[in-house]
Biopython code that builds the backbone (N, CA, C, O; Angstrom):
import numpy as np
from Bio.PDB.StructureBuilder import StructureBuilder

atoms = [
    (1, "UNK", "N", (118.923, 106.560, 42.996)),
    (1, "UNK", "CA", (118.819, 107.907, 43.533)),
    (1, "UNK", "C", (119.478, 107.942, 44.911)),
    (1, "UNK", "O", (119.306, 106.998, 45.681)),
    (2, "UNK", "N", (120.300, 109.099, 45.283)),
    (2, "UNK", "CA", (120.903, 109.091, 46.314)),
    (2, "UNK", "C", (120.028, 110.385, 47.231)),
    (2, "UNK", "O", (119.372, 111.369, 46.889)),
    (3, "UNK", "N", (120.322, 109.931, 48.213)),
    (3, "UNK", "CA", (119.702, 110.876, 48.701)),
    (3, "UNK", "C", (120.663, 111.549, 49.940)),
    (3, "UNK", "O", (121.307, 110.883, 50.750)),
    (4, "UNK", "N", (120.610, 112.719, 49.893)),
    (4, "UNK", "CA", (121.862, 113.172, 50.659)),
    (4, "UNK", "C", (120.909, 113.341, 52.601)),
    (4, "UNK", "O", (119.781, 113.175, 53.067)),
    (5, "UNK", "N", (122.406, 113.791, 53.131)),
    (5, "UNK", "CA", (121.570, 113.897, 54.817)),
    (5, "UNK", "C", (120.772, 115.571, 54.707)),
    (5, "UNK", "O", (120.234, 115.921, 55.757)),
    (6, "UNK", "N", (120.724, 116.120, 54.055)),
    (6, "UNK", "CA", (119.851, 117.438, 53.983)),
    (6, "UNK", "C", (118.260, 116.817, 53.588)),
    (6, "UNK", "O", (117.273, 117.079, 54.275)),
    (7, "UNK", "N", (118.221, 115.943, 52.342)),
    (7, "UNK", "CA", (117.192, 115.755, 52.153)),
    (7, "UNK", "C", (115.947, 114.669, 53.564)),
    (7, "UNK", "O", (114.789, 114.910, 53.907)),
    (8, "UNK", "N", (117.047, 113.368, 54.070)),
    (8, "UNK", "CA", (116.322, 112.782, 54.813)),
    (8, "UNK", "C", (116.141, 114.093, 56.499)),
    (8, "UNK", "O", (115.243, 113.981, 57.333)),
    (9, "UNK", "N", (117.055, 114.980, 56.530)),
    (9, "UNK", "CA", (116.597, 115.666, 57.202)),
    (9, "UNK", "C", (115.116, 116.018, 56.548)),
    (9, "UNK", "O", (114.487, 114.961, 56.509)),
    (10, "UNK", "N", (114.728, 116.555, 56.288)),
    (10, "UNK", "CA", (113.577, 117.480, 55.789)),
    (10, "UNK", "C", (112.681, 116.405, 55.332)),
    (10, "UNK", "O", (111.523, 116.684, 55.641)),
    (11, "UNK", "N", (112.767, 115.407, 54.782)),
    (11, "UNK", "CA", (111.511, 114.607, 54.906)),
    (11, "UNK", "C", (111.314, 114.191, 56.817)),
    (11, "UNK", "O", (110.153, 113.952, 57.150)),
    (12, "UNK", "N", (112.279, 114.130, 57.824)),
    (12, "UNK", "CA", (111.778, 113.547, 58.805)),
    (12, "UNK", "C", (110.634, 114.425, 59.515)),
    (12, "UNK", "O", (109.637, 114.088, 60.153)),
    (13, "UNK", "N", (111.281, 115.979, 59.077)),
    (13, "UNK", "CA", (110.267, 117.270, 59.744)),
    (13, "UNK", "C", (109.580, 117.279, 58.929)),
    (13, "UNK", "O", (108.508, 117.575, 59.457)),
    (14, "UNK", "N", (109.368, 117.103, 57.546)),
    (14, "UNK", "CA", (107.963, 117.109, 57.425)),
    (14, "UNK", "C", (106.955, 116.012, 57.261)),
    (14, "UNK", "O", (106.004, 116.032, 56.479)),
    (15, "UNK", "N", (107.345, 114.848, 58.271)),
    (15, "UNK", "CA", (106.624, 114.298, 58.696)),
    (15, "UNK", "C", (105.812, 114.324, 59.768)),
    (15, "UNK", "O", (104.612, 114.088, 59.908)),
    (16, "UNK", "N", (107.066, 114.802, 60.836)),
    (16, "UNK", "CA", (107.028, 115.601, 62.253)),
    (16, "UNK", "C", (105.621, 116.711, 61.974)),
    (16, "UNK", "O", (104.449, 116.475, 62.269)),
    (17, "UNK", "N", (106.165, 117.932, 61.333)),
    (17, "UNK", "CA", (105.290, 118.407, 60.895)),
    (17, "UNK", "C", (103.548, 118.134, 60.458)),
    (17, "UNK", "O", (102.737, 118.923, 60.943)),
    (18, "UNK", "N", (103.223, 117.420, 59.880)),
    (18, "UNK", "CA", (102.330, 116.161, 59.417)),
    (18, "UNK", "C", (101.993, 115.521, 60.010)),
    (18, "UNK", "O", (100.894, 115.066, 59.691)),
    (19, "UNK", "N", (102.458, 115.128, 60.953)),
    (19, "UNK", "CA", (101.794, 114.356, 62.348)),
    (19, "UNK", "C", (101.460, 115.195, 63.257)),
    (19, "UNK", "O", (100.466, 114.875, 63.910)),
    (20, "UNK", "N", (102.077, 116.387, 63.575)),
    (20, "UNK", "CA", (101.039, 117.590, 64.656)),
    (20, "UNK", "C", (99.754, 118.178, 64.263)),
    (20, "UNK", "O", (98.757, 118.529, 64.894)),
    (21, "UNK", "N", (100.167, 118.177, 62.719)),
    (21, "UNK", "CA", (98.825, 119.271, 62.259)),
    (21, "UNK", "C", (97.471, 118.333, 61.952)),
    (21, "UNK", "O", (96.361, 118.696, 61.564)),
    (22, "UNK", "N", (97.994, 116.931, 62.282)),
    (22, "UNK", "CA", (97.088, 116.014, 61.866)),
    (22, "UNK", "C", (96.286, 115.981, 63.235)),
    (22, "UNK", "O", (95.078, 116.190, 63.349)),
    (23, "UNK", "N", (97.323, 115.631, 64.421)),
    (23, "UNK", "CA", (96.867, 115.363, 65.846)),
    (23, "UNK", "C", (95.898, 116.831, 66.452)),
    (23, "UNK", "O", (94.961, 116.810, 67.250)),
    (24, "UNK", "N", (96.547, 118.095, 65.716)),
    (24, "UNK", "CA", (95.453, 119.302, 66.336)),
    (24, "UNK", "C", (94.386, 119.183, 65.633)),
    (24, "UNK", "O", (93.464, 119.318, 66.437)),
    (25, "UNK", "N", (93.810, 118.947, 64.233)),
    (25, "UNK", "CA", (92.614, 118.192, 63.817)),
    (25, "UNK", "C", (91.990, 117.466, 64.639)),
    (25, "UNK", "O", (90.841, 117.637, 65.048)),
    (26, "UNK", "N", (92.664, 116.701, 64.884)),
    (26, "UNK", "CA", (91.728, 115.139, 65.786)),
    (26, "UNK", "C", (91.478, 116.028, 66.802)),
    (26, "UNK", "O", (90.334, 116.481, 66.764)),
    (27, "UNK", "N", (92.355, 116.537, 67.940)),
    (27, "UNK", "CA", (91.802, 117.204, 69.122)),
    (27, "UNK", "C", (90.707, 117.989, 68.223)),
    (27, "UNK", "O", (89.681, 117.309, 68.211)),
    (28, "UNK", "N", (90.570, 119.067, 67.536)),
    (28, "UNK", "CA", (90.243, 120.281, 67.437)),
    (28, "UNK", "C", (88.709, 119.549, 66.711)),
    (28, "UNK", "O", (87.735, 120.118, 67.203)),
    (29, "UNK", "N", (88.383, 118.675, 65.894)),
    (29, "UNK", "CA", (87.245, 118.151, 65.319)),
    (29, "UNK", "C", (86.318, 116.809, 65.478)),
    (29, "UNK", "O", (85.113, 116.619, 65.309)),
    (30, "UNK", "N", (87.423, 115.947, 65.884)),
    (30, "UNK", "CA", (86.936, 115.060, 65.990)),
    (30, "UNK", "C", (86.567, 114.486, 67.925)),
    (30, "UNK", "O", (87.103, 115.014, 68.899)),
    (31, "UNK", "N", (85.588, 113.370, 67.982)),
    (31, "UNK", "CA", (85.150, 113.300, 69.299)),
    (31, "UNK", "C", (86.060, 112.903, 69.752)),
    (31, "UNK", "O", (87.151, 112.643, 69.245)),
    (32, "UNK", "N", (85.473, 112.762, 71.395)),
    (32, "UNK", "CA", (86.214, 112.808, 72.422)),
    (32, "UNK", "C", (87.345, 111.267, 72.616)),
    (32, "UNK", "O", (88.233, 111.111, 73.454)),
    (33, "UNK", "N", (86.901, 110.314, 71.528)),
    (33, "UNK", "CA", (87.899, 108.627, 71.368)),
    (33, "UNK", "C", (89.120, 109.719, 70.826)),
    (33, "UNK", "O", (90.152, 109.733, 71.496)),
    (34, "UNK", "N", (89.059, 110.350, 70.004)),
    (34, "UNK", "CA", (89.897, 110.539, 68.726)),
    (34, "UNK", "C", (91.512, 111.491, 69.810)),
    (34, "UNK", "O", (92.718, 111.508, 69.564)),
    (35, "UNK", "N", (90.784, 112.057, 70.837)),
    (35, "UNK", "CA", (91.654, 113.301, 71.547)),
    (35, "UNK", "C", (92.875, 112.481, 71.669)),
    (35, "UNK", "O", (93.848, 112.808, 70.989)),
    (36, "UNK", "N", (92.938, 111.597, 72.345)),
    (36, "UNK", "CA", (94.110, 110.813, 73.065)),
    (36, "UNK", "C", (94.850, 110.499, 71.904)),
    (36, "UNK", "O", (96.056, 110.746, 71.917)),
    (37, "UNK", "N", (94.180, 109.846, 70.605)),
    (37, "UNK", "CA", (95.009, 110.072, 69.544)),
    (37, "UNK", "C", (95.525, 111.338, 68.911)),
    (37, "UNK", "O", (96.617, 111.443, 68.353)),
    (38, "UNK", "N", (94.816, 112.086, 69.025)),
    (38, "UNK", "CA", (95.828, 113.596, 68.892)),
    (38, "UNK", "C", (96.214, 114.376, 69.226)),
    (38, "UNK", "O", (96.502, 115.381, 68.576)),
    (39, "UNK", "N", (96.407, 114.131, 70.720)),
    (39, "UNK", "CA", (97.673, 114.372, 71.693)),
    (39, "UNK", "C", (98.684, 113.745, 71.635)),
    (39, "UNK", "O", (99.714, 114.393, 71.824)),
    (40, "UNK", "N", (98.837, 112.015, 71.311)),
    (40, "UNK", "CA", (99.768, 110.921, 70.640)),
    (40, "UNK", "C", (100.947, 111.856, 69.424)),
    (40, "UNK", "O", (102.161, 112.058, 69.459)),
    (41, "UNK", "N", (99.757, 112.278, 68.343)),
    (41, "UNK", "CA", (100.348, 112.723, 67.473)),
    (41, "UNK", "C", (101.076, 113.937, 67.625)),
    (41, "UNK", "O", (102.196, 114.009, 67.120)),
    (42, "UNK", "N", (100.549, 114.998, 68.313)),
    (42, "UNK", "CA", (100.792, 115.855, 68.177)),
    (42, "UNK", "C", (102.441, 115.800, 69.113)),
    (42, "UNK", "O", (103.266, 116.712, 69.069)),
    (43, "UNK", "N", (102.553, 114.908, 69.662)),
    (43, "UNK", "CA", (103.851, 115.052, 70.704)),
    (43, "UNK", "C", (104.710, 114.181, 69.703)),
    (43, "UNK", "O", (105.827, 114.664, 69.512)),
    (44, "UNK", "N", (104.435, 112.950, 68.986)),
    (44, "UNK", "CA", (105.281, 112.653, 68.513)),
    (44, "UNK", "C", (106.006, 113.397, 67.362)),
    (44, "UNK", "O", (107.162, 113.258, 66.963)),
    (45, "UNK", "N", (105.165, 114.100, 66.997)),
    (45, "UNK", "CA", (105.144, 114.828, 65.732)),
    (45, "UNK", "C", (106.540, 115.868, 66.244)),
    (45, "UNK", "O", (107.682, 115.729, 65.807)),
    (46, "UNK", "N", (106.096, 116.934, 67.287)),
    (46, "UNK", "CA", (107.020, 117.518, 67.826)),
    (46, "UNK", "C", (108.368, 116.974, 68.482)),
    (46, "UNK", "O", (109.334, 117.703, 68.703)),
    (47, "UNK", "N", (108.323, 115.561, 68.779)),
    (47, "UNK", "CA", (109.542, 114.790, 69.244)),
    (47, "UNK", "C", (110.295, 115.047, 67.881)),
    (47, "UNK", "O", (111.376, 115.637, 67.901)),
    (48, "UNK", "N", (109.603, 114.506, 66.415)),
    (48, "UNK", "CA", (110.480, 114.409, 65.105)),
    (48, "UNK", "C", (111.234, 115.786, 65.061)),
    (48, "UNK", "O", (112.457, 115.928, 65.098)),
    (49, "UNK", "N", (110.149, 116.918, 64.964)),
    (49, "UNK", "CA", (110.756, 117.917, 64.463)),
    (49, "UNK", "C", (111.800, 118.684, 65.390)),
    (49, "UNK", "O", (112.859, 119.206, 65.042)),
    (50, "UNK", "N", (111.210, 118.616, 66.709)),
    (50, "UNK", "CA", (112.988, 119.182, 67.635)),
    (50, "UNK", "C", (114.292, 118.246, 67.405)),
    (50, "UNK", "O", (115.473, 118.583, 67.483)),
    (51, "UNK", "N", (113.653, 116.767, 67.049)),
    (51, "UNK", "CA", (114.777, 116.357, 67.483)),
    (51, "UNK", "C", (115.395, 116.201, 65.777)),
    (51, "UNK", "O", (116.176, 115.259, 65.642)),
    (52, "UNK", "N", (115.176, 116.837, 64.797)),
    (52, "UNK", "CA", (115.260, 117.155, 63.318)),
    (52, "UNK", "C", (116.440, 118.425, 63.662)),
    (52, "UNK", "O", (117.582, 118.596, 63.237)),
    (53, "UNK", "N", (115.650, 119.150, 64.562)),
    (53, "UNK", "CA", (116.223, 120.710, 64.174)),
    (53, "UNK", "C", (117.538, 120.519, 65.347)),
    (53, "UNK", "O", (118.426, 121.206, 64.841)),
    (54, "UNK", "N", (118.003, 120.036, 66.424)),
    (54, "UNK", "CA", (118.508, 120.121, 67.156)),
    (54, "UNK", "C", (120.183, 118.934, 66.676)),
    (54, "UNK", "O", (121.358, 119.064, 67.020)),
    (55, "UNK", "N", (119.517, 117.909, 65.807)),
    (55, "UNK", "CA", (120.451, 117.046, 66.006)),
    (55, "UNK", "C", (121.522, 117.559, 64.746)),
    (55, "UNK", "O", (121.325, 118.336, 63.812)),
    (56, "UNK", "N", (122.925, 116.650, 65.210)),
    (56, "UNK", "CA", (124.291, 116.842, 64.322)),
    (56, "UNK", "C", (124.620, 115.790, 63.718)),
    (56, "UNK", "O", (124.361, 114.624, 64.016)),
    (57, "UNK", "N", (125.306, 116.278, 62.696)),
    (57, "UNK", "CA", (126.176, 115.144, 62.235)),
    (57, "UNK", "C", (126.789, 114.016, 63.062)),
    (57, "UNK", "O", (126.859, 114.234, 64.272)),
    (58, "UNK", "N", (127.148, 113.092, 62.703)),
    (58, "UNK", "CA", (127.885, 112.808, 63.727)),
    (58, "UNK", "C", (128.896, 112.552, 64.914)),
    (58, "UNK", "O", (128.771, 112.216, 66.092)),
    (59, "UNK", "N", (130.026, 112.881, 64.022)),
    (59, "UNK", "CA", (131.501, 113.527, 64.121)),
    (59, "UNK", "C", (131.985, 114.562, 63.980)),
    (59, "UNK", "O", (133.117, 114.865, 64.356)),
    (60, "UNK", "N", (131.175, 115.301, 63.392)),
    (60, "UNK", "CA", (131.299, 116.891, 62.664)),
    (60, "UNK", "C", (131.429, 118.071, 63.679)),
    (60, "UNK", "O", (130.636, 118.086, 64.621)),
    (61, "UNK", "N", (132.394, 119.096, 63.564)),
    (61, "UNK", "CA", (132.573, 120.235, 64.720)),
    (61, "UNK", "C", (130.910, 121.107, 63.896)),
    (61, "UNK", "O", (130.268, 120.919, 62.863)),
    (62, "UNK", "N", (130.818, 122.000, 65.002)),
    (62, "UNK", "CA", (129.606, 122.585, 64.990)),
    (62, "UNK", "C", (129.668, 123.886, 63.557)),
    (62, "UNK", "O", (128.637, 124.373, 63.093)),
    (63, "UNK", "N", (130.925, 124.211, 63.112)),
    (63, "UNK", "CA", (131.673, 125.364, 62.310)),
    (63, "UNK", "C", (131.278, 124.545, 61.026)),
    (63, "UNK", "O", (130.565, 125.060, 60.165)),
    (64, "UNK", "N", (131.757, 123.254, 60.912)),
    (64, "UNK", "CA", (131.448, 122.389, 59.600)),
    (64, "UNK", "C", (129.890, 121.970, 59.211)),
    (64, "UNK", "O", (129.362, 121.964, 58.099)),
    (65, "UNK", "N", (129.304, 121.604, 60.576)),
    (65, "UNK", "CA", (127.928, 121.192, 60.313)),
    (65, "UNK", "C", (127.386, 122.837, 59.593)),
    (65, "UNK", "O", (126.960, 122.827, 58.438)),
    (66, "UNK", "N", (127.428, 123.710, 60.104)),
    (66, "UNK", "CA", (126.957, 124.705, 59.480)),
    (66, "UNK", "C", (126.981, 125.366, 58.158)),
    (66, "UNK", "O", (126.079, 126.015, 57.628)),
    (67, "UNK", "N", (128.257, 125.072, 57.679)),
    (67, "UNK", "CA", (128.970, 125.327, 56.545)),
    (67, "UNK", "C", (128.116, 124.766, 55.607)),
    (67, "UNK", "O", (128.094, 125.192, 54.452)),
    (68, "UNK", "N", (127.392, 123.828, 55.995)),
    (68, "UNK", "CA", (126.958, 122.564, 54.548)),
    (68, "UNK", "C", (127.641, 121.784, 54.046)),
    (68, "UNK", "O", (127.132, 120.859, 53.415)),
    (69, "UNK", "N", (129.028, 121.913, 54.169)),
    (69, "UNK", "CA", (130.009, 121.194, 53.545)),
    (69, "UNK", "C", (129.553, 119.736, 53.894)),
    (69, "UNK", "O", (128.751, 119.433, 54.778)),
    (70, "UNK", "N", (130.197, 118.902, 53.054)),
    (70, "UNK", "CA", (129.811, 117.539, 52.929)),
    (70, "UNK", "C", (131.050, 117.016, 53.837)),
    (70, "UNK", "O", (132.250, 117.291, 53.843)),
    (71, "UNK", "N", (130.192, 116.099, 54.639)),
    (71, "UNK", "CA", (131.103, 115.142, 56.252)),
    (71, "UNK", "C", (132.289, 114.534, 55.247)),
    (71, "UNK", "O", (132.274, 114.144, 54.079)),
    (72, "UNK", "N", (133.228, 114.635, 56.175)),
    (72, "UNK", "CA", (134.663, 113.718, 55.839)),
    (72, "UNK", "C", (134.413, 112.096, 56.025)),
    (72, "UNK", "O", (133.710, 111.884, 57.013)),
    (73, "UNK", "N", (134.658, 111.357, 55.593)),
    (73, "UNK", "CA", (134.822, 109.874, 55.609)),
    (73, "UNK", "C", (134.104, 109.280, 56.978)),
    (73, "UNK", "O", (134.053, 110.229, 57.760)),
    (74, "UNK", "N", (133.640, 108.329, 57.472)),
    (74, "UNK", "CA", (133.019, 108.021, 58.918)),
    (74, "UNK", "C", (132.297, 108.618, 59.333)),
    (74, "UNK", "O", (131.640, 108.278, 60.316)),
    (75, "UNK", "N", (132.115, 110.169, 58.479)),
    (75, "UNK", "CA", (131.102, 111.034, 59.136)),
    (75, "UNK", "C", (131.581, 112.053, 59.724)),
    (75, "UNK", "O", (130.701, 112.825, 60.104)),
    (76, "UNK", "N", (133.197, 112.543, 60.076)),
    (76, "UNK", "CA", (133.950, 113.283, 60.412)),
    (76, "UNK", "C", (134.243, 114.851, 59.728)),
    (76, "UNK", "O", (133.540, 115.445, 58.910)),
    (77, "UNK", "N", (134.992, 115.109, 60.095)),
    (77, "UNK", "CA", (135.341, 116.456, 59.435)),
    (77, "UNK", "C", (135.806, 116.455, 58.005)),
    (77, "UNK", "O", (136.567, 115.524, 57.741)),
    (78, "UNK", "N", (135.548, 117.219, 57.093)),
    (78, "UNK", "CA", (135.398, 117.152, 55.853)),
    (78, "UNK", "C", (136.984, 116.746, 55.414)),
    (78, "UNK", "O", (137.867, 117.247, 56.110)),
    (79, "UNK", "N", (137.365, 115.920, 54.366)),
    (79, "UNK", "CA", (138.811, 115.940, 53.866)),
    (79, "UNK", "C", (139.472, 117.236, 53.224)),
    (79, "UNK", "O", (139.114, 117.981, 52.312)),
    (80, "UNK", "N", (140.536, 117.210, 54.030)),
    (80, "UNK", "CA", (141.210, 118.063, 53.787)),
    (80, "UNK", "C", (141.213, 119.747, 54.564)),
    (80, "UNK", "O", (141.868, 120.785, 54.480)),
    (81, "UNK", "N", (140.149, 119.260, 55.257)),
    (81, "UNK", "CA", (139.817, 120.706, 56.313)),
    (81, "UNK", "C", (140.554, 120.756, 57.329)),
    (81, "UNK", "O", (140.636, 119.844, 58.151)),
    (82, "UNK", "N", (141.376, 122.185, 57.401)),
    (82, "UNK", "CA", (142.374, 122.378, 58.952)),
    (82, "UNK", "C", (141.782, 122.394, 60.040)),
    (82, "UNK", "O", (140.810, 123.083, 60.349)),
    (83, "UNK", "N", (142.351, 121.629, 60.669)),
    (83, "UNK", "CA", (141.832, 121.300, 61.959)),
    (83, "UNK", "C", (142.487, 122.999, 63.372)),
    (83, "UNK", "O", (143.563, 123.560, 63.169)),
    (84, "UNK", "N", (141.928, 123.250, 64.094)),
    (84, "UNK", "CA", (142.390, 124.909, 64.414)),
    (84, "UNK", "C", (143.258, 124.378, 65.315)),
    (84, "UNK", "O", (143.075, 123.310, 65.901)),
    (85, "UNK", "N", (144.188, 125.087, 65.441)),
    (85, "UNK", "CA", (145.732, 124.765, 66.203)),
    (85, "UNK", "C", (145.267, 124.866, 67.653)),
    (85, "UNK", "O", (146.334, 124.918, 68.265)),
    (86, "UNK", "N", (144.717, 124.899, 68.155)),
    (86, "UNK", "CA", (143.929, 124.632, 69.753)),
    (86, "UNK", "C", (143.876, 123.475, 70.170)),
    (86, "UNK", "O", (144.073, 123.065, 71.314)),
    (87, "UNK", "N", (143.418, 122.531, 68.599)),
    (87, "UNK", "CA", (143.184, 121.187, 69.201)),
    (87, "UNK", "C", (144.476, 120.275, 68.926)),
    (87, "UNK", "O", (145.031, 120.518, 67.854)),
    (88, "UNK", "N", (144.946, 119.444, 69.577)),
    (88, "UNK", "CA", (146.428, 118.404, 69.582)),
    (88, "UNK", "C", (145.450, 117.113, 69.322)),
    (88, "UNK", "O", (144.221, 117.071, 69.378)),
    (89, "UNK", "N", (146.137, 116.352, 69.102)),
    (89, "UNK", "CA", (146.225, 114.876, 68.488)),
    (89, "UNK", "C", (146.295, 114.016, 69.874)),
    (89, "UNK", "O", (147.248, 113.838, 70.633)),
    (90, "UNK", "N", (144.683, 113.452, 69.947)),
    (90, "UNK", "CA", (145.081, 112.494, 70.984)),
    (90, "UNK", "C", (145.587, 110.900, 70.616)),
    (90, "UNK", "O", (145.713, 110.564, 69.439)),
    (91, "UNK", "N", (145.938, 109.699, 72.042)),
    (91, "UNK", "CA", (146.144, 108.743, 71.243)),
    (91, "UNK", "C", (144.774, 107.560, 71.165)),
    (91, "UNK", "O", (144.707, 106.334, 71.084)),
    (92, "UNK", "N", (143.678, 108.798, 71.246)),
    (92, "UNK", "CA", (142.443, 107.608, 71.245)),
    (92, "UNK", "C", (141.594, 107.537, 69.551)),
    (92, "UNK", "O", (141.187, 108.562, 69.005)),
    (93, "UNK", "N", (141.510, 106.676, 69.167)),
    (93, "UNK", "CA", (141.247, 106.023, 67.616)),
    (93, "UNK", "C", (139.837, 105.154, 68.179)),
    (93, "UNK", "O", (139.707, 104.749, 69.335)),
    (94, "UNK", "N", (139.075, 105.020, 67.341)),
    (94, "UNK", "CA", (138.293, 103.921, 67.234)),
    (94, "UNK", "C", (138.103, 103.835, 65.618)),
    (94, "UNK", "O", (138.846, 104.326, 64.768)),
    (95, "UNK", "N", (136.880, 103.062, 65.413)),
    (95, "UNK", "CA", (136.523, 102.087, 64.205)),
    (95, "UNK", "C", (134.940, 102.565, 63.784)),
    (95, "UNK", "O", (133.913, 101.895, 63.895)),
    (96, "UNK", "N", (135.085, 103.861, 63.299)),
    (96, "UNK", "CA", (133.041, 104.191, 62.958)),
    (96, "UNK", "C", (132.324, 102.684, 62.430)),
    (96, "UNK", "O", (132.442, 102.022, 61.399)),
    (97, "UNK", "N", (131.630, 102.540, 63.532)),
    (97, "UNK", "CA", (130.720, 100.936, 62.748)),
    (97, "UNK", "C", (130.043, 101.427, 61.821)),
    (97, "UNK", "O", (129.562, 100.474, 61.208)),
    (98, "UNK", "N", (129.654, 102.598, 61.259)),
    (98, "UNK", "CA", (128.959, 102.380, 60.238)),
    (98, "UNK", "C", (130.081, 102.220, 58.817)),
    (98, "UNK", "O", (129.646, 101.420, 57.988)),
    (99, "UNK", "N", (131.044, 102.680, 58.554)),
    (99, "UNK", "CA", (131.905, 102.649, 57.458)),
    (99, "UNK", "C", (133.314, 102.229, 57.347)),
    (99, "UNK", "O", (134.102, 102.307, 56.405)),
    (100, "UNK", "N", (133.469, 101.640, 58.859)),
    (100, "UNK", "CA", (134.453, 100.848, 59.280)),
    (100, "UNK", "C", (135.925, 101.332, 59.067)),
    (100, "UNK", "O", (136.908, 100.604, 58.925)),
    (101, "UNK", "N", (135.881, 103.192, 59.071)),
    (101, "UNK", "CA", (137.107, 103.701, 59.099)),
    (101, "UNK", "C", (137.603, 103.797, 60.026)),
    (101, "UNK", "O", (136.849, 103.884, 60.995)),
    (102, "UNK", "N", (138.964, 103.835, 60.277)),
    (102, "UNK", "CA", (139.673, 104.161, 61.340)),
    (102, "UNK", "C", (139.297, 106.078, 61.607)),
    (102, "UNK", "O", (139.371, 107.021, 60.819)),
    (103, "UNK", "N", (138.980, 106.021, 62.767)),
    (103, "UNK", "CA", (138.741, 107.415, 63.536)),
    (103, "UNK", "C", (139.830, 108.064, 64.302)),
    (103, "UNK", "O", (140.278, 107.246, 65.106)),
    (104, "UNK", "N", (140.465, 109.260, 64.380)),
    (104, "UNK", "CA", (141.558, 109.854, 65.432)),
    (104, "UNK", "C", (140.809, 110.812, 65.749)),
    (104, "UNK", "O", (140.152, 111.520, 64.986)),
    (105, "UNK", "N", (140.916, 110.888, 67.395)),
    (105, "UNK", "CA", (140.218, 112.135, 68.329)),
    (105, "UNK", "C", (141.470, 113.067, 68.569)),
    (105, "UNK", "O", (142.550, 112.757, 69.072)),
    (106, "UNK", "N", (141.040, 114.321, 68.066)),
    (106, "UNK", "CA", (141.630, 115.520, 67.864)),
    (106, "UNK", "C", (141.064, 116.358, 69.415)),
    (106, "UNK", "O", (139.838, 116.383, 69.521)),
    (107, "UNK", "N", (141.704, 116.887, 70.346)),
    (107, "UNK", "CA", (141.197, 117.474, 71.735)),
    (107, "UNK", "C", (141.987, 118.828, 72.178)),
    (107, "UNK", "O", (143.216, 118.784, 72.133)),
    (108, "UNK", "N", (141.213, 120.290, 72.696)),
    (108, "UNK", "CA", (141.176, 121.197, 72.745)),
    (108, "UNK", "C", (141.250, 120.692, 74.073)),
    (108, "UNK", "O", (140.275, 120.326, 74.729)),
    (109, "UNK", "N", (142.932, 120.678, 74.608)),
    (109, "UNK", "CA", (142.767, 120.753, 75.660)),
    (109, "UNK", "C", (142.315, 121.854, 76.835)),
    (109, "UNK", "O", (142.327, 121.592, 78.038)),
    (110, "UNK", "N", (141.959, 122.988, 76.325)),
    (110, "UNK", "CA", (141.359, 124.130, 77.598)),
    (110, "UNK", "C", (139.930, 124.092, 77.259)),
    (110, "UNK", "O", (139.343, 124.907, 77.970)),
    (111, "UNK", "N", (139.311, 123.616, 76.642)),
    (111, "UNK", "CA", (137.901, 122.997, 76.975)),
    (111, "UNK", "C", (136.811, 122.105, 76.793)),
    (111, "UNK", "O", (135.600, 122.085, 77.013)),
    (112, "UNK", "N", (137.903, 121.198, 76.193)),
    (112, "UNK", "CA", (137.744, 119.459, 76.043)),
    (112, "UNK", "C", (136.994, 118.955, 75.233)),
    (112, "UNK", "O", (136.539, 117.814, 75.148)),
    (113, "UNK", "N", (136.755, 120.700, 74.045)),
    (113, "UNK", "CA", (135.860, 120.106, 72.583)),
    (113, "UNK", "C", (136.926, 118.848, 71.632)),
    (113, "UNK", "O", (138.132, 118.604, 71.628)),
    (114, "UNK", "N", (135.773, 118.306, 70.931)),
    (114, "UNK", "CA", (136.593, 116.908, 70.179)),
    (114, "UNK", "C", (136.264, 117.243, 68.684)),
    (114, "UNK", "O", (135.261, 117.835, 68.283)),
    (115, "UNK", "N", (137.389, 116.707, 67.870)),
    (115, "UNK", "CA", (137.121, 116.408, 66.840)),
    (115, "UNK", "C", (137.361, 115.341, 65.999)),
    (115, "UNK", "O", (138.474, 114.961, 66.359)),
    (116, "UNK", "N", (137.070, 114.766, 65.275)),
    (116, "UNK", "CA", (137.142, 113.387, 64.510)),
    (116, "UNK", "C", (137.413, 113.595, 63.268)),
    (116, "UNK", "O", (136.768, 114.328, 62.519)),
    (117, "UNK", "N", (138.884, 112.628, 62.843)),
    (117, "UNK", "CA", (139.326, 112.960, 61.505)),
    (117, "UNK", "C", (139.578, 111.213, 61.055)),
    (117, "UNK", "O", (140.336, 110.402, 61.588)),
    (118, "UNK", "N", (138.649, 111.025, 59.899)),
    (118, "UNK", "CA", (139.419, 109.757, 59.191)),
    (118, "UNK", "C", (140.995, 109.549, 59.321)),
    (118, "UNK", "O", (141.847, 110.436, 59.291)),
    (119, "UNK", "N", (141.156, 108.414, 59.446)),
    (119, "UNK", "CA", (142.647, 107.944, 59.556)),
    (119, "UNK", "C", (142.838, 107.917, 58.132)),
    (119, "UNK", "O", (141.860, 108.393, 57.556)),
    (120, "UNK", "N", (143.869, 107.479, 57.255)),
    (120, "UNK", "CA", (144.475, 107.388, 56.238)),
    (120, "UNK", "C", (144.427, 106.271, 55.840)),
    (120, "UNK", "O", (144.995, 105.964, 54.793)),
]
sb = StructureBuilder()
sb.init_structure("model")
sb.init_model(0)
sb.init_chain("A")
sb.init_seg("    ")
for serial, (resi, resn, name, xyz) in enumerate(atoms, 1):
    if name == "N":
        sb.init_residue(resn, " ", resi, " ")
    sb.init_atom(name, np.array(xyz, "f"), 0.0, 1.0, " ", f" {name:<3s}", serial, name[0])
structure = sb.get_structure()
């Protein structure tokens, strides 16, 4: 079974989730040992879920993450998607450690957004 990045999104918040409503219990019922544990929870819980709802792909422009479209190679912009004539071709490359593709940084030079396209 594969599991795509939509799904481990949504299991992390509703864990996030699941750990606040657990921690306002403990404050809200249980004695006064239990509070400190569900203040624990209740913050970590909320650490998961902002940082669920807030975070990106990893390479991905903000237009693509939204789209749903599925990440390009390394995690980049989807294959075969035009890149908008704003941004030029820089000569900085690296190596995504997770999939060990070659990366090219694409840069808007009037306001120094980036984009990342698998190399070939």
């Amino acid at each position: 079974m594969s599991w795509g990045f939509g799904a481990a999104r949504l299991l992390v918040l509703a864990t996030g989730l699941t750990m606040a409503v657990a921690g306002l219990a403990l404050i809200g019922f249980a004695g006064a040992g239990a509070w400190i544990t569900g203040v624990w929870l209740v913050v970590v819980g909320l650490a998961f879920m902002i940082g669920t709802l807030i975070e990106r792909v990893r390479y991905r422009s903000e237009a693509a993450d939204r789209s749903g479209e599925p990440h390009g190679p390394g995690g980049g912009e989807p294959v075969g998607a035009a890149i908008e004539p704003r941004f030029r071709r820089s000569d900085e490359v690296f190596i995504d450690p997770t999939s060990s593709r070659t990366m090219r940084v694409w840069i808007d030079p009037g306001n120094g957004d980036r984009r990342y396209v698998a190399e070939e």
